[in-house]
C-alpha positions in Angstrom: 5.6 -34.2 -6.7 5.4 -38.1 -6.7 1.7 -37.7 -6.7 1.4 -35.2 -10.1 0.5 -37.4 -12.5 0.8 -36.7 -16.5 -2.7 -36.7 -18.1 -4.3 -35.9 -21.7 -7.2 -33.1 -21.7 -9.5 -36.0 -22.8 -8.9 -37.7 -19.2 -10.2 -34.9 -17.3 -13.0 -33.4 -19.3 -16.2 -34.7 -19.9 -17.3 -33.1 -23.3 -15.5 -31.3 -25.8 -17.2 -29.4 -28.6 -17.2 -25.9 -30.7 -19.6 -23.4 -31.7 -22.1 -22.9 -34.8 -20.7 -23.1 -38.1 -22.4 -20.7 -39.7 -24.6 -17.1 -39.2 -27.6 -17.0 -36.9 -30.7 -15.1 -37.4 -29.8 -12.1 -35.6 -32.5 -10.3 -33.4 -31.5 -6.8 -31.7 -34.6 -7.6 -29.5 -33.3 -10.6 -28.4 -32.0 -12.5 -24.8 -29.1 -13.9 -26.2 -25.6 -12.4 -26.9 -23.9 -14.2 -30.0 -20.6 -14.4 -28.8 -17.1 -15.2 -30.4 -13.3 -15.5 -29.8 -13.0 -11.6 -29.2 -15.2 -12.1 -26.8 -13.2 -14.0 -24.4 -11.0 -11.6 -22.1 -9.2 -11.5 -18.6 -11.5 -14.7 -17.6 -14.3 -12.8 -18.7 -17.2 -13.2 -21.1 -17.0 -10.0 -22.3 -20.1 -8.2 -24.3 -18.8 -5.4 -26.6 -21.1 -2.9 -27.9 -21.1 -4.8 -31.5 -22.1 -7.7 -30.0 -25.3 -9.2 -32.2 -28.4 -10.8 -30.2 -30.2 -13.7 -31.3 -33.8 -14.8 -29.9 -34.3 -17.9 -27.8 -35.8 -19.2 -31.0 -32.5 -19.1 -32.6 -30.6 -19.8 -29.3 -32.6 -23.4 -28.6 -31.0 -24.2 -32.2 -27.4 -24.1 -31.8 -27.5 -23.9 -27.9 -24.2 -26.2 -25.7 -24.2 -27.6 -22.8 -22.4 -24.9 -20.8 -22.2 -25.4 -16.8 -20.4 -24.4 -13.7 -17.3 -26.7 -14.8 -17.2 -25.0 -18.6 -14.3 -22.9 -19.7 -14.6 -21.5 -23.1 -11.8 -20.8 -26.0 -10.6 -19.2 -28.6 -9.8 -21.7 -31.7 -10.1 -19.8 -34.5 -9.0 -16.4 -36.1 -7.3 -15.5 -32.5 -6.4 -18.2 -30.4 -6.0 -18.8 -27.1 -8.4 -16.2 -25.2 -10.0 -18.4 -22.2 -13.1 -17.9 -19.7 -14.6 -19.6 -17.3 -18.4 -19.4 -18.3 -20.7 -17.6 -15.2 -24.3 -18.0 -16.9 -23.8 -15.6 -19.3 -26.9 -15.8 -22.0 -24.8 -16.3 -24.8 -24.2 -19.0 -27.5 -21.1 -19.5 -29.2 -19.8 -19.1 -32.6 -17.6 -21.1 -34.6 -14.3 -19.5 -33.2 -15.2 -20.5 -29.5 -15.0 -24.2 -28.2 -16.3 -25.0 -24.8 -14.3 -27.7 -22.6 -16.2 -29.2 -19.7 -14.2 -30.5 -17.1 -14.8 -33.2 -14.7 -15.2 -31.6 -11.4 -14.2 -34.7 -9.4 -11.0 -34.8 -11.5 -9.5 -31.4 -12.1 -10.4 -28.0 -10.6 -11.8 -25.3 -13.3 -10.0 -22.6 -11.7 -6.5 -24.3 -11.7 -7.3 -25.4 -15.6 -7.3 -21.7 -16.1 -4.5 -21.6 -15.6 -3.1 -24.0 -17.3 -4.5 -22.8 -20.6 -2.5 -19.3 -19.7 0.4 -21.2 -19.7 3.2 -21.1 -22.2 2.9 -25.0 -22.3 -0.7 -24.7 -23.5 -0.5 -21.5 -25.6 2.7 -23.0 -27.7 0.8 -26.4 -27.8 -2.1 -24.2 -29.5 0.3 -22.4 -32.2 1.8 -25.4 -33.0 -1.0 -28.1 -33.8 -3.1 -24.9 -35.5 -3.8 -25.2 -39.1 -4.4 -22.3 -41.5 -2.1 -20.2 -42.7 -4.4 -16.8 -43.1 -6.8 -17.8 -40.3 -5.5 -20.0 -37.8 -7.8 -22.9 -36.6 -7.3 -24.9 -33.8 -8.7 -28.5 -34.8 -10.6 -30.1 -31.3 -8.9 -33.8 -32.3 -5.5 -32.1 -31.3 -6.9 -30.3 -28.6 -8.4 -33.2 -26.9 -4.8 -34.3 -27.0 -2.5 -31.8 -24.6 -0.6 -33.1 -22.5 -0.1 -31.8 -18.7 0.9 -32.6 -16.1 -2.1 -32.6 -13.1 -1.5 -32.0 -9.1 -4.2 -33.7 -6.6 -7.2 -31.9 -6.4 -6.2 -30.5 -3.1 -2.9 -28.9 -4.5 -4.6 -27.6 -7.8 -6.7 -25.6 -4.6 -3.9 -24.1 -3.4 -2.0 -23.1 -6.3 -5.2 -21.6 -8.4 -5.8 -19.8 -4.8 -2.2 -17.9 -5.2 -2.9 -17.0 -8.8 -6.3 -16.0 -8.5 -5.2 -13.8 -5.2 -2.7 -12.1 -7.5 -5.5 -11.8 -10.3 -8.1 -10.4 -8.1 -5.5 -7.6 -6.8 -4.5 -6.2 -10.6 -8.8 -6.8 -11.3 -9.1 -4.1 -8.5 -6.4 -2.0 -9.0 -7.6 -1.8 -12.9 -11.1 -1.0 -11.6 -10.0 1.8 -9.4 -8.5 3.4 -12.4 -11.0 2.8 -14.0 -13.5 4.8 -11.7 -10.7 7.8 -11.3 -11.2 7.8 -15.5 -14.5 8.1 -15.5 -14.4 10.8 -12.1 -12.2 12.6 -14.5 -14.2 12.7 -17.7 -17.0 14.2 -15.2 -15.4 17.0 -14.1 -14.4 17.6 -18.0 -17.7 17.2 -18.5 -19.3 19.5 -15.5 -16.2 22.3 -16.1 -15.5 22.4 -20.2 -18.3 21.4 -21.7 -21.7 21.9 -19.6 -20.8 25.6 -17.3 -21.7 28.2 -19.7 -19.9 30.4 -17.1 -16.4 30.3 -18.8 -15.7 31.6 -21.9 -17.0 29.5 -25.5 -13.0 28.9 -27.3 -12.0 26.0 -29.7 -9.3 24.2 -28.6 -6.7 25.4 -30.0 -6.9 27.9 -27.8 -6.5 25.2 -24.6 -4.4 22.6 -26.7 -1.6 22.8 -28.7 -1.7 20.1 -31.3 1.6 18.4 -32.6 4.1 20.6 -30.8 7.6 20.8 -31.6 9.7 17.6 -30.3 13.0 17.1 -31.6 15.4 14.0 -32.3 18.1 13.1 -34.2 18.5 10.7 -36.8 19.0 7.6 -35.9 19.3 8.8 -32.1 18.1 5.7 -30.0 14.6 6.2 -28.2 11.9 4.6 -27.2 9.3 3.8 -29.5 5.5 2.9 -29.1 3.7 1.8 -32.3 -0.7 1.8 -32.6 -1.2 -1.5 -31.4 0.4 0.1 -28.0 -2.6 2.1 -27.3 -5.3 1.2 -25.4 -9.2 1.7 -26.3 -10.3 2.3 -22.3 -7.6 3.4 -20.3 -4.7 5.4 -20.2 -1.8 3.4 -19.9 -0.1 2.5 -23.7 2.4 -0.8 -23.6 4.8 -2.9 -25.8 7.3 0.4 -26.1 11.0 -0.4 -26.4 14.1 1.1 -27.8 14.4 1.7 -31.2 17.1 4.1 -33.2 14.8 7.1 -34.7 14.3 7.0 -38.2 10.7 8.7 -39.1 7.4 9.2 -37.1 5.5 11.2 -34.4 7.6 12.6 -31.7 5.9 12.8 -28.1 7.7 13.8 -24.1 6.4 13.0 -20.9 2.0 14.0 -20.1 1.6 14.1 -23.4 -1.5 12.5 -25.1 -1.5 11.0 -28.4 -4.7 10.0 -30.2 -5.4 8.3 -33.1 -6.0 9.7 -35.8 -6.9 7.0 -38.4 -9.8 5.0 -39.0 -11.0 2.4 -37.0 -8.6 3.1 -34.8 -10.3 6.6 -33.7 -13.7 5.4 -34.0 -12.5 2.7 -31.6 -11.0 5.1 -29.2 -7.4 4.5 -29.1 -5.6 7.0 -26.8 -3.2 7.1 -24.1 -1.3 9.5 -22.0 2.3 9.1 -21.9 3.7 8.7 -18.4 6.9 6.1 -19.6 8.9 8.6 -20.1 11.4 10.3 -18.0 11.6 13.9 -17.5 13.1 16.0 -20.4 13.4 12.3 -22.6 11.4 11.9 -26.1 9.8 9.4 -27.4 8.5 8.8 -31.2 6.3 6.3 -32.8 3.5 6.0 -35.5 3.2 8.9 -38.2 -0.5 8.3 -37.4 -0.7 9.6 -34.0 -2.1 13.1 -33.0 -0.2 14.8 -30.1 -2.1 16.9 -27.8 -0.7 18.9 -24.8 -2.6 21.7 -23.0 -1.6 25.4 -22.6 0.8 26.0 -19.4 -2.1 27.1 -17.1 -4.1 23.8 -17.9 -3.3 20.5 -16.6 -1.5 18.1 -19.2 -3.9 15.5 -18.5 -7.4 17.2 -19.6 -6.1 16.2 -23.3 -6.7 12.7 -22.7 -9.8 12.9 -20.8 -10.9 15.6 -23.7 -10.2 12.1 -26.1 -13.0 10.1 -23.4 -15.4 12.7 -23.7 -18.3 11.3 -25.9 -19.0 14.6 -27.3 -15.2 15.2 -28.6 -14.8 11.4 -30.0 -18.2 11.9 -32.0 -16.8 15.2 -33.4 -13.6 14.0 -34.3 -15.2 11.1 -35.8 -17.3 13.5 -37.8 -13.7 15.5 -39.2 -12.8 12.5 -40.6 -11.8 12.6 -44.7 -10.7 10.0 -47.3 -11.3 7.0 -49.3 -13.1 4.5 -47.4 -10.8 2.2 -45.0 -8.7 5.1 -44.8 -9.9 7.7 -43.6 -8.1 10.3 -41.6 -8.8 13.0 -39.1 -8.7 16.5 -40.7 -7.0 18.8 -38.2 -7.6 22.1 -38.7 -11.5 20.7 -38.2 -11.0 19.2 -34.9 -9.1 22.1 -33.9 -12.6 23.8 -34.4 -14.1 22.0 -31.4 -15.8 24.2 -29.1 -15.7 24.0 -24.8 -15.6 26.1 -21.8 -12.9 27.7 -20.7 -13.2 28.0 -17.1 -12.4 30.9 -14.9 -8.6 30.8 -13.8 -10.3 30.3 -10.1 -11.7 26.9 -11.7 -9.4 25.9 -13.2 -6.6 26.0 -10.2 -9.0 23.6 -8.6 -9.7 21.2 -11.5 -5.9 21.0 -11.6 -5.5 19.9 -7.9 -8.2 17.4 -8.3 -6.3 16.4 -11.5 -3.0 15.9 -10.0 -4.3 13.8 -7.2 -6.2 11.5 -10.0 -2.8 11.5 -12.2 -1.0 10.4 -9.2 -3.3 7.6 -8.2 -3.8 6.4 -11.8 0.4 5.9 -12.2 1.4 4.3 -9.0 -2.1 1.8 -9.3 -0.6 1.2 -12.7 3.1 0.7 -11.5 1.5 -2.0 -9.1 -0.6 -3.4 -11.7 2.5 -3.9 -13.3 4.5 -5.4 -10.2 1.8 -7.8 -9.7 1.6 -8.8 -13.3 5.5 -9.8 -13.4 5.1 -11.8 -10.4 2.3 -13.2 -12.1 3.6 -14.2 -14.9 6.7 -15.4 -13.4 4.9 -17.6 -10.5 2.5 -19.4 -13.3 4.6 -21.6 -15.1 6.7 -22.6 -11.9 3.7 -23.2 -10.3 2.0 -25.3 -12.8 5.0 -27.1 -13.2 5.9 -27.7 -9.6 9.4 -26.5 -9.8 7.9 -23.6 -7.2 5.6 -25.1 -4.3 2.3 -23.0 -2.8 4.3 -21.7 0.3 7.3 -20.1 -1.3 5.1 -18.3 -3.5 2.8 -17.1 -1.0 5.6 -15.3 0.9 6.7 -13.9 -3.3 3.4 -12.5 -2.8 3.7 -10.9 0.8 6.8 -9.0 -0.4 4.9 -7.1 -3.1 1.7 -6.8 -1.1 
């Protein structure tokens, strides 16, 4: 520890600077990805479909010096996102800043992590400005204050992390593929084999079934921000008494049923619950739960399938901002229903994908706890390389 010295960001980096203040020319044709905070995710410069393009034109106008030693951040609007720039064409907007580091001096990889840190995420909240929009100015920013390892430690101890981080990356991407393996075979069975017989759904879904709580009984809650837009799994539940609000039970699916959230695909398939317990949570939730003979889970791959999300989006009704899905529309939706033969073997294949998708999601959160919990001491030195190595081992 006698060799961790204390530093300021401005020590170790060689150029600090944010995006372009103001709006390119945007060019759908174009090379270049206009990219902002959002943007920023996991480590990752992430391209969403609403990404704009800009030419090279454009791009030569506001363009950075971005390099192998860059990370970028989120400084305004939300704050705090980081990535660790791979080449991606892309130029940055106002809410990004990039921070090149000086190689010889501190590692990118174990500066990661340090911006993940509590020390450096509080340091961001408080030296922010704005009380709407929050702004990170670069002056404080050039500022923090850390503490820094030789370069030789900062190896090790971004090597543990980034171990940990590339296990949950392909646990994540194995649910991924069984999510996608799935919405295939809803695809294949419900809605391209003209072999089965043409229902709506409400004749292979029940919508809203019955759930019951008491008043102010105390249950677990899930609110709309708990819902994810690409997988399954919802977070941030907790325990709340009952007052008023959608009531759901274990292999249910609840949807969303308000605008953007639908149009932005926010669904998940409750698996948090225990057996015969009932949850409850925002009046703005469909539920969905299949007839007995139909797996539970073939409601939330029905809410991946590109053909029911642009339907639903089409039974939407209302003033403009908020709009609602009309229900006795979507219950008009038309698929497939395949042959009881079928469907006994989409519903093995299903409950070998539903298996796989909750324990690689119990691990994912295993590994994130130890995560989490290993960062801070890490960066802080209060837990050396070797002890964490063998917290590591016991989860493996």
């Amino acid at each position: 520890m006698s060799e961790w010295k204390n530093v300021f960001l401005t020590d170790v980096s060689v150029k600090i600077g944010d995006g372009l203040h103001g709006t390119p020319t945007y060019d759908e044709s174009g090379d270049y990805y206009f990219i902002n905070g959002n943007n920023l995710l996991n480590g990752r410069v992430f391209i969403k479909p609403e990404t704009k393009k800009i030419a090279k034109t454009e791009f030569d106008k506001i363009k950075k010096d971005l390099n192998s030693s860059t990370l970028l951040l989120s400084i305004n609007g939300t704050i705090g996102n980081v990535s660790k720039y791979a080449g991606e064409k892309c130029a940055l907007g106002k809410s990004v800043c990039y921070i090149n580091l000086d190689a010889n001096i501190i590692l990118r990889d174990y500066f990661y992590y340090e911006c993940l840190s509590d020390n450096f995420q509080s340091y961001l909240d408080n030296i922010a400005t704005g009380t709407t929009i929050p702004n990170v100015p670069l002056k404080g920013l050039r500022s923090y204050e850390f503490k820094k390892p030789p370069i030789t430690e900062q190896k090790s101890i971004s090597s543990v992390l980034s171990s940990l981080d590339k296990k949950i990356d392909l646990l994540h991407r194995q649910n991924k593929t069984l999510e996608s393996m799935a919405e295939a075979l809803f695809r294949q069975w419900f809605i391209l084999d003209v072999t089965g017989v043409s229902v709506s759904i409400d004749q292979v879904i029940d919508f809203n079934p019955k759930r019951t709580l008491t008043k102010s009984q105390d249950a677990t809650y899930l609110d709309m921000a708990g819902l994810s837009t690409d997988n399954f799994r919802a977070t941030g539940y907790y325990k709340r008494p009952f007052s008023s609000g959608t009531k759901f039970t274990k292999r249910d699916t609840l949807l969303a049923r308000i605008t953007p959230c639908l149009e932005n695909g926010k669904a998940a398939y409750i698996d948090f619950l225990a057996e015969n317990e009932t949850g409850w949570g925002s009046t703005e939730f469909i539920v969905m739960r299949p007839k007995k003979e139909i797996h539970p889970m073939i409601s939330y791959i029905m809410c991946r399938n590109p053909d029911f999300k642009e339907y639903a989006e089409s039974c939407m009704e209302g003033s403009t901002g908020r709009q609602r899905v009309n229900l006795d529309y979507l219950k008009k939706f038309n698929v497939n229903l395949p042959t009881e033969a079928s469907l006994r073997k989409i519903n093995e294949l299903l409950d070998s994908f539903e298996s796989k998708l909750i324990n690689n999601s119990r691990q994912i959160d295993s590994l994130e706890k130890l995560r989490n919990t290993l960062l801070p001491k890490l960066m802080s030195g209060e837990v050396r390389v070797q002890y964490a190595e063998e917290a590591i081992a016991s989860v493996a």
